[in-house]
N, CA, C and O atoms as a Maestro MAE file, in Angstrom:
{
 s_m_m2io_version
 :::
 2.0.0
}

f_m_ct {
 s_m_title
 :::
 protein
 m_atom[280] {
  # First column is atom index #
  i_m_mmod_type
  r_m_x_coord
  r_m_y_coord
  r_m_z_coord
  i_m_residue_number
  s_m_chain_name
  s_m_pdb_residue_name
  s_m_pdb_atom_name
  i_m_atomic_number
  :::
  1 25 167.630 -188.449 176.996 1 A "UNK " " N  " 7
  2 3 167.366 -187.066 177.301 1 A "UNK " " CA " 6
  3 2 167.072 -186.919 178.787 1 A "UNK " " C  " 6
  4 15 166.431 -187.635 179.556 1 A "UNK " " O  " 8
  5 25 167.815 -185.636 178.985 2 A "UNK " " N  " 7
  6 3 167.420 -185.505 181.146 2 A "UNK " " CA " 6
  7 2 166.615 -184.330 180.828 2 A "UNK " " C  " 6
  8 15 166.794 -183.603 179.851 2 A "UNK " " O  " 8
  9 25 165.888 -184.222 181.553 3 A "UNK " " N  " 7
  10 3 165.017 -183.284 181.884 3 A "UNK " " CA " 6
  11 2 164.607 -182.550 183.057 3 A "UNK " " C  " 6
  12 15 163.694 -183.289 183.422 3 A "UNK " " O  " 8
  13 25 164.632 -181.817 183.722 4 A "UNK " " N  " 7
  14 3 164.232 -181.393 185.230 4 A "UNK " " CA " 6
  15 2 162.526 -181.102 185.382 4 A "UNK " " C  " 6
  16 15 161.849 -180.460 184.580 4 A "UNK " " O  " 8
  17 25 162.025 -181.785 186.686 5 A "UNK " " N  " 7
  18 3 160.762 -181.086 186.945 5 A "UNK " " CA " 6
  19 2 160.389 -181.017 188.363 5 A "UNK " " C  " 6
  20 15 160.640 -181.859 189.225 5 A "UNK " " O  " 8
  21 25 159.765 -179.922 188.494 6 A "UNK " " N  " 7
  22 3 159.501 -180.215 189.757 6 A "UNK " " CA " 6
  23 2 158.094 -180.628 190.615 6 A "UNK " " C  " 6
  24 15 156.915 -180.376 190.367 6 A "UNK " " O  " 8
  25 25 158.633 -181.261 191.565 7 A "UNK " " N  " 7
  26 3 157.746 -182.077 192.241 7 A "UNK " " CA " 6
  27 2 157.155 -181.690 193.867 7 A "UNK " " C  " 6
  28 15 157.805 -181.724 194.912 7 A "UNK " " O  " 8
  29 25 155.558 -181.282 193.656 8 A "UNK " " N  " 7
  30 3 155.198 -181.237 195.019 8 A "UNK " " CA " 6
  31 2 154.887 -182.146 195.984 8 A "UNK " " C  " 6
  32 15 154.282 -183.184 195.713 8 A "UNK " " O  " 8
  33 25 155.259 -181.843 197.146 9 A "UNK " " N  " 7
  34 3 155.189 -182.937 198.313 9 A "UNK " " CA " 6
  35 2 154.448 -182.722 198.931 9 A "UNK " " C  " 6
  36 15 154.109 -181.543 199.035 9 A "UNK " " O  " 8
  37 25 153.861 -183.617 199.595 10 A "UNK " " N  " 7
  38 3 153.099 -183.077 201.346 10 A "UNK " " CA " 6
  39 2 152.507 -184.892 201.958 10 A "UNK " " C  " 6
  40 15 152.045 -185.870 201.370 10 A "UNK " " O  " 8
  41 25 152.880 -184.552 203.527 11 A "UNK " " N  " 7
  42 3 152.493 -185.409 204.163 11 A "UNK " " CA " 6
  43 2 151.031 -185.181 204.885 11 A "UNK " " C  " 6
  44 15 150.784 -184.203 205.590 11 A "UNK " " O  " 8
  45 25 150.157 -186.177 204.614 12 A "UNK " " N  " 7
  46 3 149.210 -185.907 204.722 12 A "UNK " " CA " 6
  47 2 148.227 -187.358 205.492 12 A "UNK " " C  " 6
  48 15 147.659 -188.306 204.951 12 A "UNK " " O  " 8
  49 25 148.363 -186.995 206.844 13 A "UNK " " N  " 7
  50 3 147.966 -188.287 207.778 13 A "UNK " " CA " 6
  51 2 149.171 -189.446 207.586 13 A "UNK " " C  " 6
  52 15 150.325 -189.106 207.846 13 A "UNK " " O  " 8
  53 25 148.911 -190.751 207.149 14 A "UNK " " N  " 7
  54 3 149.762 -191.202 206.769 14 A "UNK " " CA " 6
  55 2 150.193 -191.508 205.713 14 A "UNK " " C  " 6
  56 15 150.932 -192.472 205.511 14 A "UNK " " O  " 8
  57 25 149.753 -190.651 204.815 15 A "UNK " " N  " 7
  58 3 150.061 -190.460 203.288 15 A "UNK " " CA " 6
  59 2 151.127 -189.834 202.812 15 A "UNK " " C  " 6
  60 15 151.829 -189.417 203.733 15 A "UNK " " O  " 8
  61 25 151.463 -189.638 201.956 16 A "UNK " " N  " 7
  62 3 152.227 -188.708 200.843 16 A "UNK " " CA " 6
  63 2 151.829 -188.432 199.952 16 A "UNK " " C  " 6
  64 15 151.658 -189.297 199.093 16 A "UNK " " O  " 8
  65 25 151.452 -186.980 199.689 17 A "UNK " " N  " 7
  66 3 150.850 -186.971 198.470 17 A "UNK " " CA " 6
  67 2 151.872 -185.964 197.421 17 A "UNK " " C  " 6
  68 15 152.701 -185.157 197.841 17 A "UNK " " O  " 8
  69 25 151.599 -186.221 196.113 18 A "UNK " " N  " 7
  70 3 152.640 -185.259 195.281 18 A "UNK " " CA " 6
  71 2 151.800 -185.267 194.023 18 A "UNK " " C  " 6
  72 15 150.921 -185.990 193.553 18 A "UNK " " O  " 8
  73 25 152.539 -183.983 193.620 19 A "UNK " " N  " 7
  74 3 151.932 -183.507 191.950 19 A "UNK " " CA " 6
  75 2 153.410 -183.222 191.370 19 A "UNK " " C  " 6
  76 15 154.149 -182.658 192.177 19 A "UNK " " O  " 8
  77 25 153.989 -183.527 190.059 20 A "UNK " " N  " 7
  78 3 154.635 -182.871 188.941 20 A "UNK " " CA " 6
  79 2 154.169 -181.833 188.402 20 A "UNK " " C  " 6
  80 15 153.294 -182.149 187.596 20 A "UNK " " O  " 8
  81 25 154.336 -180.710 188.462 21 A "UNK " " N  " 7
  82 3 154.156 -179.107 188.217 21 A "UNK " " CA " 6
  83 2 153.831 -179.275 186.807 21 A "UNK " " C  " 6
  84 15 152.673 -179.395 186.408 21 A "UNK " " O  " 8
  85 25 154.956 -179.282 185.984 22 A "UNK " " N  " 7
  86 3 154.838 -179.049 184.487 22 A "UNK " " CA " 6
  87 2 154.275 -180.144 184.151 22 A "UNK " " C  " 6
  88 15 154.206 -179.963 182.935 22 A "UNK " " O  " 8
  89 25 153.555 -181.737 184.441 23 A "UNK " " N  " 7
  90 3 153.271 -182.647 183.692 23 A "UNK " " CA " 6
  91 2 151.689 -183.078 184.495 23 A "UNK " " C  " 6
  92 15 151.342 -183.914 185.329 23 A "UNK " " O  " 8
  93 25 150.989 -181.952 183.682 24 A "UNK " " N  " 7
  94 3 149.108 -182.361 184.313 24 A "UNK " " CA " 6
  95 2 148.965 -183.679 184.119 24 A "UNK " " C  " 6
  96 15 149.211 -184.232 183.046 24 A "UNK " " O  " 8
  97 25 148.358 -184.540 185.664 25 A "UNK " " N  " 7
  98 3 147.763 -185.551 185.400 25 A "UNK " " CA " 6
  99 2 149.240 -186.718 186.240 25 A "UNK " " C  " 6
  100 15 149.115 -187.839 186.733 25 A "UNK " " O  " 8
  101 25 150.083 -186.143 186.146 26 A "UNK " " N  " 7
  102 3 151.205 -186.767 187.500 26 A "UNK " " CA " 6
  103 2 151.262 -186.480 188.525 26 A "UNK " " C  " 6
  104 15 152.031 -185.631 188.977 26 A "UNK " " O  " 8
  105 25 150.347 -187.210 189.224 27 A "UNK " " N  " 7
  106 3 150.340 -187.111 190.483 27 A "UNK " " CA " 6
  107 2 150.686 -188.864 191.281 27 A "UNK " " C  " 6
  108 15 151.175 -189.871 190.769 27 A "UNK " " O  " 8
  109 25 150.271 -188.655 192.432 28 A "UNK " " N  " 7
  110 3 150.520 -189.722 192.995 28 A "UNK " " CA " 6
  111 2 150.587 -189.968 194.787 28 A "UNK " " C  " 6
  112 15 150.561 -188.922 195.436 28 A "UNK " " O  " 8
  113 25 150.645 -190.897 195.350 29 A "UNK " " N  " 7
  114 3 149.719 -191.003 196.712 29 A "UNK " " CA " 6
  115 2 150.459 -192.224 197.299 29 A "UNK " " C  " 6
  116 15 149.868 -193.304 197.265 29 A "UNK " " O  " 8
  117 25 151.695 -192.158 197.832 30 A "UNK " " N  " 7
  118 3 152.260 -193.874 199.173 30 A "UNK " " CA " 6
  119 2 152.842 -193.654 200.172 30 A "UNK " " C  " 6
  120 15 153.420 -192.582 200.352 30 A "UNK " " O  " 8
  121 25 152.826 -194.421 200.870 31 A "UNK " " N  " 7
  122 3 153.023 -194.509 202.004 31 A "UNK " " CA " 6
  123 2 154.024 -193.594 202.422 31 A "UNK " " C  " 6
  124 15 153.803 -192.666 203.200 31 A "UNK " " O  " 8
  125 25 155.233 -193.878 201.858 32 A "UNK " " N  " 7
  126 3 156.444 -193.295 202.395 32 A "UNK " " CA " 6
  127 2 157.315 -191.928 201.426 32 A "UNK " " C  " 6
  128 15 156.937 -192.188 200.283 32 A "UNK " " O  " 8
  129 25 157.871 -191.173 201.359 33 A "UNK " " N  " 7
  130 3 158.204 -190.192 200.705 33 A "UNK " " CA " 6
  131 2 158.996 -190.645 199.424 33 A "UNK " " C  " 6
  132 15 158.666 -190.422 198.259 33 A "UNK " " O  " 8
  133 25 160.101 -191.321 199.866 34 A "UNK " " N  " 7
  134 3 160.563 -192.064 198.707 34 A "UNK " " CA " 6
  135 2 160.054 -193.126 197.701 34 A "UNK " " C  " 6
  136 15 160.494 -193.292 196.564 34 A "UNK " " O  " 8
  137 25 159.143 -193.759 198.246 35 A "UNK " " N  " 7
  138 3 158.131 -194.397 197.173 35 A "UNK " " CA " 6
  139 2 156.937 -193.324 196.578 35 A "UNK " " C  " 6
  140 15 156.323 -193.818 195.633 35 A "UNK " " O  " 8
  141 25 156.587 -192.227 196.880 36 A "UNK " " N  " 7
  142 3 155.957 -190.980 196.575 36 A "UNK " " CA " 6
  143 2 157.201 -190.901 195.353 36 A "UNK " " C  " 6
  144 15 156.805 -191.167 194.218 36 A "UNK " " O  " 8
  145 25 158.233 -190.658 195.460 37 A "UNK " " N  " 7
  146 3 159.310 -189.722 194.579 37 A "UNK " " CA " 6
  147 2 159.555 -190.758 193.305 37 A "UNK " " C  " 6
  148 15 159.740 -190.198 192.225 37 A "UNK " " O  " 8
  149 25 159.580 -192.394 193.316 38 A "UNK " " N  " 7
  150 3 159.444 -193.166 192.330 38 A "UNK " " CA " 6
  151 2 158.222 -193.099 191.551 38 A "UNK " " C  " 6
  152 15 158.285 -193.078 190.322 38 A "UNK " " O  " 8
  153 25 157.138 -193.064 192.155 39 A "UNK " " N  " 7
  154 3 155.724 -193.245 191.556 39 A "UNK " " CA " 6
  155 2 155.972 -191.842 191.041 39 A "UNK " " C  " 6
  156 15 155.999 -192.112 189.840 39 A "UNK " " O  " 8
  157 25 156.193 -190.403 191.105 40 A "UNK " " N  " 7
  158 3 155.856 -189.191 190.591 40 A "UNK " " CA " 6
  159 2 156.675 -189.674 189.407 40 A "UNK " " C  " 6
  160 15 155.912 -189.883 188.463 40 A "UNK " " O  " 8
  161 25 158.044 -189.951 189.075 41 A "UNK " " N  " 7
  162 3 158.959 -190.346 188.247 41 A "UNK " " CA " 6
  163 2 158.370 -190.902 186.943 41 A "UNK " " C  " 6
  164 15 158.380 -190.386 185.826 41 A "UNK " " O  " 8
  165 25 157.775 -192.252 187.405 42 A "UNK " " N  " 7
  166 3 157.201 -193.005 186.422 42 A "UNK " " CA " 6
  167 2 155.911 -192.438 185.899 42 A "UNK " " C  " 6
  168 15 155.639 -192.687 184.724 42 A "UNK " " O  " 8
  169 25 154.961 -191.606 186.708 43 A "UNK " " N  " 7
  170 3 153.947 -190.931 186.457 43 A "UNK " " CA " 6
  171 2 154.328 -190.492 185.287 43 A "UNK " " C  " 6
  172 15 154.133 -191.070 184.219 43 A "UNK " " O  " 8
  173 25 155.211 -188.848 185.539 44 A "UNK " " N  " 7
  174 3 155.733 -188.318 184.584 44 A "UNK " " CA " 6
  175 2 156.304 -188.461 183.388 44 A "UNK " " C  " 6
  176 15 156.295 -187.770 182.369 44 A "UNK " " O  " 8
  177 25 157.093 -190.067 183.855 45 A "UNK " " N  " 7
  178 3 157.670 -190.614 182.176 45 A "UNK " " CA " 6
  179 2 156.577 -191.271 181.285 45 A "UNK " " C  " 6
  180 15 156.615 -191.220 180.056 45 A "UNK " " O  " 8
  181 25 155.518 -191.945 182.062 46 A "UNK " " N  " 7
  182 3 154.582 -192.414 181.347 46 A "UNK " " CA " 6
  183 2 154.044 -191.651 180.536 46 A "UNK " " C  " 6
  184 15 154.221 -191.832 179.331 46 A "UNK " " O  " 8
  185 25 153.337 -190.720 180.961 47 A "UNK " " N  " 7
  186 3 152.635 -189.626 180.759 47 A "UNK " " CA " 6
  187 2 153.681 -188.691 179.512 47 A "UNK " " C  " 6
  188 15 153.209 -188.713 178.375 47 A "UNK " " O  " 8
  189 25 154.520 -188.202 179.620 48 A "UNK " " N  " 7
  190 3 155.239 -187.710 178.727 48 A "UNK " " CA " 6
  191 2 155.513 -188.636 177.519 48 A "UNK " " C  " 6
  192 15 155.613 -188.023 176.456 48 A "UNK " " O  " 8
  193 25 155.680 -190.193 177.437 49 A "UNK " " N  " 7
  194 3 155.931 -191.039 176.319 49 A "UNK " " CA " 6
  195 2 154.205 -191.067 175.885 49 A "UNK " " C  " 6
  196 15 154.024 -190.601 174.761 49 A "UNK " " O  " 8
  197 25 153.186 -191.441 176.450 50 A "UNK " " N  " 7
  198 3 151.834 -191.190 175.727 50 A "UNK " " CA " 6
  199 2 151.786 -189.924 174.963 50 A "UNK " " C  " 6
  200 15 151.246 -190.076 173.867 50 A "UNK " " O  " 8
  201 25 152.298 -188.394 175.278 51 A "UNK " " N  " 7
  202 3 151.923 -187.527 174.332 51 A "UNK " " CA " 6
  203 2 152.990 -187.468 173.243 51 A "UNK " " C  " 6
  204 15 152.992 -186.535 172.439 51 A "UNK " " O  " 8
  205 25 153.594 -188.117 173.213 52 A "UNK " " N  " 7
  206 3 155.022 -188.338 172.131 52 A "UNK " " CA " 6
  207 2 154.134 -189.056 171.145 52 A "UNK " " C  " 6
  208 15 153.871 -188.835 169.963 52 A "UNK " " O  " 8
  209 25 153.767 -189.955 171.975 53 A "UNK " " N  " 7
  210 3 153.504 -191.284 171.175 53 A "UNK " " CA " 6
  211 2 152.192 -190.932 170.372 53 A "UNK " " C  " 6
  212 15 151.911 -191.261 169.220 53 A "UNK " " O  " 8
  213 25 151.442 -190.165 171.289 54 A "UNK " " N  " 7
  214 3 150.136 -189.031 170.700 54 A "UNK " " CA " 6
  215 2 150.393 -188.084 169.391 54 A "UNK " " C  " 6
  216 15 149.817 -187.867 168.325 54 A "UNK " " O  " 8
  217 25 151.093 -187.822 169.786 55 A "UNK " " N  " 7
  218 3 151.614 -186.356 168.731 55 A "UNK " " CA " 6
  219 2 152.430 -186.825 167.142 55 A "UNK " " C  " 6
  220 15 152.443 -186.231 166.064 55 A "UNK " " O  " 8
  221 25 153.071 -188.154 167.573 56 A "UNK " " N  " 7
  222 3 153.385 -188.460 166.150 56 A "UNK " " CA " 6
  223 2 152.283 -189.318 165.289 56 A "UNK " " C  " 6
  224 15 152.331 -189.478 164.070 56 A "UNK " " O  " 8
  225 25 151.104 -189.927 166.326 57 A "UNK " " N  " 7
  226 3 150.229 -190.085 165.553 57 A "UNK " " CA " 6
  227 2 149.309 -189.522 164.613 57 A "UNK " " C  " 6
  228 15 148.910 -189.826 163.489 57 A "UNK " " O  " 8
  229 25 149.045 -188.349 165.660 58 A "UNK " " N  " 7
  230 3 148.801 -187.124 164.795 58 A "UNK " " CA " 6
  231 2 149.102 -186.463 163.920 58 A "UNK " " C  " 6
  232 15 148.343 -185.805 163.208 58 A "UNK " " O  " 8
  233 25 150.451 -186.560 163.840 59 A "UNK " " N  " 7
  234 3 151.109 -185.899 162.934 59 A "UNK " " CA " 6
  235 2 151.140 -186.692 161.709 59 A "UNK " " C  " 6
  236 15 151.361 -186.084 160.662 59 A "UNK " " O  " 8
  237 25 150.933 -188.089 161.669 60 A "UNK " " N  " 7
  238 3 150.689 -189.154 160.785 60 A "UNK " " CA " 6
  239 2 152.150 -189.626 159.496 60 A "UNK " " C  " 6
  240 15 152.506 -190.785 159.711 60 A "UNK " " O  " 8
  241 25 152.769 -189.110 158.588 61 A "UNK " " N  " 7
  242 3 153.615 -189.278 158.207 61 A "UNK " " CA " 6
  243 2 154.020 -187.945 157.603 61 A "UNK " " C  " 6
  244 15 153.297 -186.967 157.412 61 A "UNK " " O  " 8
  245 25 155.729 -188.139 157.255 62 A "UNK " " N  " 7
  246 3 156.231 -187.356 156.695 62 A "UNK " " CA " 6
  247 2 156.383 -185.908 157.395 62 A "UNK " " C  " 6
  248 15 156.116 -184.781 156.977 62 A "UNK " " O  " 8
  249 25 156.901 -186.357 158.589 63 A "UNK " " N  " 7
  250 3 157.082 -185.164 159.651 63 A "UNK " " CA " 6
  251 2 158.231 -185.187 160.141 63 A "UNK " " C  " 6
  252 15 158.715 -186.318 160.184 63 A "UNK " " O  " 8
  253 25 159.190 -183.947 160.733 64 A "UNK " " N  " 7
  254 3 160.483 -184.017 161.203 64 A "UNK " " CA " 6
  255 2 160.113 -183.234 162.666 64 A "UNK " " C  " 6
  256 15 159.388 -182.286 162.965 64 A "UNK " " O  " 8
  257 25 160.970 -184.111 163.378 65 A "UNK " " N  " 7
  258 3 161.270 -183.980 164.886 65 A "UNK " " CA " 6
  259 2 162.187 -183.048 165.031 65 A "UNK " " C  " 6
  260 15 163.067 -183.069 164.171 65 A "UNK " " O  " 8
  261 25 162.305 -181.795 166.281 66 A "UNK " " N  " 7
  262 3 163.345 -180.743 166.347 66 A "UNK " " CA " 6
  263 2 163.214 -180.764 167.823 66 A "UNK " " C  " 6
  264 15 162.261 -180.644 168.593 66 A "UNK " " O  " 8
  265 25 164.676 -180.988 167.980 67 A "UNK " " N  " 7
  266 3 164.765 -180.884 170.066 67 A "UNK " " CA " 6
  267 2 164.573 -179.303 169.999 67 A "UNK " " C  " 6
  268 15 165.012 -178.506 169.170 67 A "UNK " " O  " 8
  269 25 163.744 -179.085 171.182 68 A "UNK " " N  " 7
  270 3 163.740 -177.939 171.788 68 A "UNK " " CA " 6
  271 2 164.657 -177.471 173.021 68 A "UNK " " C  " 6
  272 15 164.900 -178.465 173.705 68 A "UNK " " O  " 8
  273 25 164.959 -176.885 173.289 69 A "UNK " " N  " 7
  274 3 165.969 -176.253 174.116 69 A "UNK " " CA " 6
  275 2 165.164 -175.174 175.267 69 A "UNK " " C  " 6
  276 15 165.821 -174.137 175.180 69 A "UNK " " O  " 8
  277 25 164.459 -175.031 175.919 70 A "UNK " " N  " 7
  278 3 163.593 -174.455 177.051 70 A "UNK " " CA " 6
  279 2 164.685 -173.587 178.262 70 A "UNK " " C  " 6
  280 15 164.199 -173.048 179.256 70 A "UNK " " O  " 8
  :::
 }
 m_bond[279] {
  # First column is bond index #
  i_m_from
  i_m_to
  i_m_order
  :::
  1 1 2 1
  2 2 3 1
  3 3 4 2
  4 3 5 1
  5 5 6 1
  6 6 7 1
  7 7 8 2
  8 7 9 1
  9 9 10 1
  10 10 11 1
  11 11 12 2
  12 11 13 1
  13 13 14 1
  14 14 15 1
  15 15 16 2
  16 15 17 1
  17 17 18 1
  18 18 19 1
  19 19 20 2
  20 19 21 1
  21 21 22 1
  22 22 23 1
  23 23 24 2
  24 23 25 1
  25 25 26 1
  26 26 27 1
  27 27 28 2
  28 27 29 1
  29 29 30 1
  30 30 31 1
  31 31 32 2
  32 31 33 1
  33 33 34 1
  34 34 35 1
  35 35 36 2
  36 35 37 1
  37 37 38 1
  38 38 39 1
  39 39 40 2
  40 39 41 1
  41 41 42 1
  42 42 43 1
  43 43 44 2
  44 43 45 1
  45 45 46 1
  46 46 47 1
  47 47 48 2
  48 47 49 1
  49 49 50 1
  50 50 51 1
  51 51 52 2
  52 51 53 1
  53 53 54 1
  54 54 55 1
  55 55 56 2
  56 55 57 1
  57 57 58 1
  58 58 59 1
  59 59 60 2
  60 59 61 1
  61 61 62 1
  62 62 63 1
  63 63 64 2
  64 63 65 1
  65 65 66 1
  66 66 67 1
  67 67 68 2
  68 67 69 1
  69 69 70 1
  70 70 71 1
  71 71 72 2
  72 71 73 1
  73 73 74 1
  74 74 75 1
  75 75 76 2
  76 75 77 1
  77 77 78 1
  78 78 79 1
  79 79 80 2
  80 79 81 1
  81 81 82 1
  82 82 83 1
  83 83 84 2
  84 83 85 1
  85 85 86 1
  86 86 87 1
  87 87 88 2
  88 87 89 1
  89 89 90 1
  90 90 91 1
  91 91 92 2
  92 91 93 1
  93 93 94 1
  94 94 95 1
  95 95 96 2
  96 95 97 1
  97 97 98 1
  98 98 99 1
  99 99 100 2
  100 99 101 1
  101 101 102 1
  102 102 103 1
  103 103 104 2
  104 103 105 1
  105 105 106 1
  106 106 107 1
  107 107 108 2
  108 107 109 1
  109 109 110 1
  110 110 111 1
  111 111 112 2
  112 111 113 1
  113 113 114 1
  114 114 115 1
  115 115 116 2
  116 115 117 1
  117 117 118 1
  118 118 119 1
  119 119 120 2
  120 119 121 1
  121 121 122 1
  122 122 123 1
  123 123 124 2
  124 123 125 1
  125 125 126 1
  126 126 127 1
  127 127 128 2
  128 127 129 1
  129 129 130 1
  130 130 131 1
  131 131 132 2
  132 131 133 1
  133 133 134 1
  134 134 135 1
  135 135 136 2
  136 135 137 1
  137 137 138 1
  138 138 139 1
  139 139 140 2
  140 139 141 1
  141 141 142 1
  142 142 143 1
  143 143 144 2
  144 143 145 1
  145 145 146 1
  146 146 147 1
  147 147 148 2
  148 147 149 1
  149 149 150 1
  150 150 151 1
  151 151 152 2
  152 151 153 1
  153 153 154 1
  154 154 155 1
  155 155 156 2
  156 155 157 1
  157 157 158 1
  158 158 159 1
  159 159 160 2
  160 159 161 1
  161 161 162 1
  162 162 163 1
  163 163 164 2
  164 163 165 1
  165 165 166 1
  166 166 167 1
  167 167 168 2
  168 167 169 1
  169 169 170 1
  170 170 171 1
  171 171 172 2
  172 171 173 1
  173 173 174 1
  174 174 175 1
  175 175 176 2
  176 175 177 1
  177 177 178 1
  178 178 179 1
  179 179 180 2
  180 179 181 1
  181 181 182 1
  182 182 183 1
  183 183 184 2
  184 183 185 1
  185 185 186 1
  186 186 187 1
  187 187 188 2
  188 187 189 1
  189 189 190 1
  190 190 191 1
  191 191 192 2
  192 191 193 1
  193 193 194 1
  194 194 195 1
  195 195 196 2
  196 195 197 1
  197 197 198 1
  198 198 199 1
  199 199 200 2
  200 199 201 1
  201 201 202 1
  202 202 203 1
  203 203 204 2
  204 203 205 1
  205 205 206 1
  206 206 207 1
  207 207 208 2
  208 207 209 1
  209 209 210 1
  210 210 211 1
  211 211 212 2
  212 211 213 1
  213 213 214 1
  214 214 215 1
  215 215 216 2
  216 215 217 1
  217 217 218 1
  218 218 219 1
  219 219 220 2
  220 219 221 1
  221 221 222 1
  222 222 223 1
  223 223 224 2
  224 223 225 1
  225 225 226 1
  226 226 227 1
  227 227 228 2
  228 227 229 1
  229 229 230 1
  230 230 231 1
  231 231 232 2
  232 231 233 1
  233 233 234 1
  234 234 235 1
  235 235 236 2
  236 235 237 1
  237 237 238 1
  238 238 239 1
  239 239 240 2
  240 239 241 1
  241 241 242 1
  242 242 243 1
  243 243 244 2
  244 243 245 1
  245 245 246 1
  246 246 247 1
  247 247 248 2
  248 247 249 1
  249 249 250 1
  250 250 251 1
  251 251 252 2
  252 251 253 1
  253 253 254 1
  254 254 255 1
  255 255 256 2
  256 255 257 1
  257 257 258 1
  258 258 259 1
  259 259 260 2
  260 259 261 1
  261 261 262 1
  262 262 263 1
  263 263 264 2
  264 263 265 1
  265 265 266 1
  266 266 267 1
  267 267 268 2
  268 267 269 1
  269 269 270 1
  270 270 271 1
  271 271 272 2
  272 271 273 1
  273 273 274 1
  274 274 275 1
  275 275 276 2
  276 275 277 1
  277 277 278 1
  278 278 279 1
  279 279 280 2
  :::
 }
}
């Protein structure tokens, strides 16, 4: 599945700092912009497979999955 999100930037001393908009809690902080843009990436995928992985626990058995379309 592809997904789009977007990602804030800013250079900050000699930092980079960034947030993922739609995915609270992805953020992230390196040196250079393009290692900023990997770390937001993996942030986001991490973070999105924990509430998957959350939500079918919750849901516990005998539940059906439906792609959403946004």
């Amino acid at each position: 599945m592809k997904a789009e999100f977007t990602a804030i930037v800013k250079k900050d001393g000699d930092w980079w700092l960034g947030w993922v908009e739609e995915v609270p809690g992805a953020n992230a902080q390196e040196k250079t912009k393009e290692e900023l843009i990997i770390s937001l990436r993996e942030a986001a995928k991490d973070i999105l497979e924990l509430r998957c992985q959350e939500a079918r626990e919750q849901a516990a058995n005998d539940f059906e999955e439906i792609t959403l379309v946004i």
